[in-house]
Residue, then its C-alpha position, 0 to 999 in steps of 0.5 A: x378725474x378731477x381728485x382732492x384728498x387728504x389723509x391723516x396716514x397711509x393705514x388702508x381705508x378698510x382699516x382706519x379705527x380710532x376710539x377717539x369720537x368723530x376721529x377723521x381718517x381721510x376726506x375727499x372730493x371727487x369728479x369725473x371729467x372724461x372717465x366715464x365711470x369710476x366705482x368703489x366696491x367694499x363687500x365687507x365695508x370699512x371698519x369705520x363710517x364713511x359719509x357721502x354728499x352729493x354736491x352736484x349732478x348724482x351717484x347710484x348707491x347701494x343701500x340696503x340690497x339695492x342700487x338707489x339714485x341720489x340726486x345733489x342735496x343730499x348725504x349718504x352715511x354708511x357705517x362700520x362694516x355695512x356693504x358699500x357699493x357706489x359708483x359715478x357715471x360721467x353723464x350723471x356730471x356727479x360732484x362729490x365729497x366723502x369722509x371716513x371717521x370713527x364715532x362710537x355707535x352710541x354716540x350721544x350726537x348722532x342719536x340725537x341727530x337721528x343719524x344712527x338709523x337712517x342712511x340717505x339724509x336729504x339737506x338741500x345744497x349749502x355752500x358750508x358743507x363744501x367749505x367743511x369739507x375744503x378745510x377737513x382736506x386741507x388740514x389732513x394735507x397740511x397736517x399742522x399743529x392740533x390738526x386731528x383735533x381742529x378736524x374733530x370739530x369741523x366734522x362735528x359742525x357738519x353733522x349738525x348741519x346735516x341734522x339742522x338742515x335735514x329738518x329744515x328740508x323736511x318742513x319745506x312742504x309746510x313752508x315752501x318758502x323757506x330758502x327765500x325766508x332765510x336768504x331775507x334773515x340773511x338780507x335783513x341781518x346784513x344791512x337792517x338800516x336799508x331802507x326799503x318795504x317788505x312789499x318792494x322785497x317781495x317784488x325784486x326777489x320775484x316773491x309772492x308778497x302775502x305767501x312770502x309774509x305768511x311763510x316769514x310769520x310761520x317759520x320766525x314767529x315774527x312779521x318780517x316788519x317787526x322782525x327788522x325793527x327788533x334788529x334794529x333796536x338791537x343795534x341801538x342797544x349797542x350804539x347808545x352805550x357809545x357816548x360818542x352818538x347822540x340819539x339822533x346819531x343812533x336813529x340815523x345808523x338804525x335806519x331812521x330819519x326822523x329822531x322822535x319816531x325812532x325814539x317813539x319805536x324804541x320805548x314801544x319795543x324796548x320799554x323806555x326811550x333811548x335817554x333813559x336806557x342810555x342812563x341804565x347801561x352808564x348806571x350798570x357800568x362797572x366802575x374801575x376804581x372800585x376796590x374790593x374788600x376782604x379777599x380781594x374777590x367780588x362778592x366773597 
């Protein structure tokens, strides 16, 4: 059995409270490679929470009186004092990762999240859980300095993770293409000077071109066209306060050949052309000579 585990003491699980909010005790990663079944039994439970995420194969879980399965994808969160029963078979090639905290049970953050009611969340796999969990289990073995408090946000980002994608997995009958709309944000964010049509994407992806636009539209308010042409008038925004680039430098470094279309395309999008709003960032520079009067502070 493959086990990677930190704790922040040697206190028995059981046992582990704090009063401090998303206090992280000890986290884990679980794999079965030859034993053919490991199971963890706590009729009483713990005193704190203990969440669950299935990142690979499945696990059973005993949830509310009955023994569920739950397939990779998806976090189960037991809370203070509640039954834990759960076990993993090897044929079930289950890869897991848990992590006992203590939070308070009125917690803002989970109440927000609608994680203080149900026990099964269904997020789809994503690679920033595993690399959470990775540091959680690093800075418990490491223990350098501030590292119960680095944990404290790092489990803090999980959870709203979990609550970001929960939604998000929930939408994916109303949007079916949501994995692939986001993997193109990714694609579109990374490299917007690309040059290449959304039709061309959709076939070297193996996407519907028209769902794929239809979802695109749904789920960002935006064609996918207009929303690579608002990044790229983002980023030359920010190239043309660089007095080092000429217009046609900028248009160039967006993505377009042509000077005068870019142009054209940025006071459509923007509101003035590229010289004019050069001219408004130089004006809006704070000039570093000024000296302030009075007190010495601005605009007291």
């Amino acid at each position: 059995m493959y086990a990677n585990t930190g704790y922040y003491d040697d206190q028995r699980v059981e046992e582990m409270r704090s009063d401090t909010d998303f206090f992280v005790h000890c986290c884990g990663h679980y794999r079965l490679i030859s034993r053919e079944r490991f199971c963890t039994d706590r009729k009483n439970g713990a005193a704190n929470y203990q969440l669950l995420y299935i990142a690979d194969g499945s696990a059973h879980f005993l949830i509310r009186g009955s023994m569920q399965r739950v397939a990779k994808g998806a976090f189960v969160l037991y809370r203070p004092h509640e039954p834990q029963y759960y076990e993993y078979c090897l044929s079930d090639h289950g890869d897991v990762y848990w992590v006992h905290f203590s939070c308070q049970e009125d917690n803002w953050l989970l109440k927000q999240l609608g994680l203080d009611r149900e026990t099964v969340f269904q997020t789809g796999t994503h690679g920033d859980y595993v690399r959470l969990f990775d540091r959680m289990i690093q800075e418990l073995q490491m223990k350098r300095e501030y590292f119960a408090q680095s944990n404290q946000l790092r489990l803090q980002e999980l959870l709203l993770m979990i609550g970001r994608n929960r939604d998000r997995h929930a939408q994916s009958d109303f949007y079916p293409y949501y994995p692939q709309v986001e993997a193109a944000i990714r694609k579109f964010h990374r490299c917007p000077e690309e040059n290449f049509t959304i039709k061309a994407y959709a076939e070297e992806n193996n996407l519907n071109y028209y769902r794929f636009i239809d979802s695109f539209t749904r789920i960002t308010g935006l064609a996918p066209r207009q929303y690579i042409i608002n990044i790229r008038m983002n980023k030359a925004k920010t190239l043309l306060g660089n007095e080092a680039f000429s217009v046609g430098d900028v248009a160039q470094l967006v993505g377009y050949e042509n000077p005068l279309y870019f142009s054209r395309l940025f006071h459509k999008t923007v509101g003035v052309p590229p010289s004019e709003y050069r001219r408004q960032v130089r004006t809006e520079e704070p000039n570093p000579d000024k000296v302030w009067e009075g007190n010495g502070l601005p605009g007291a």
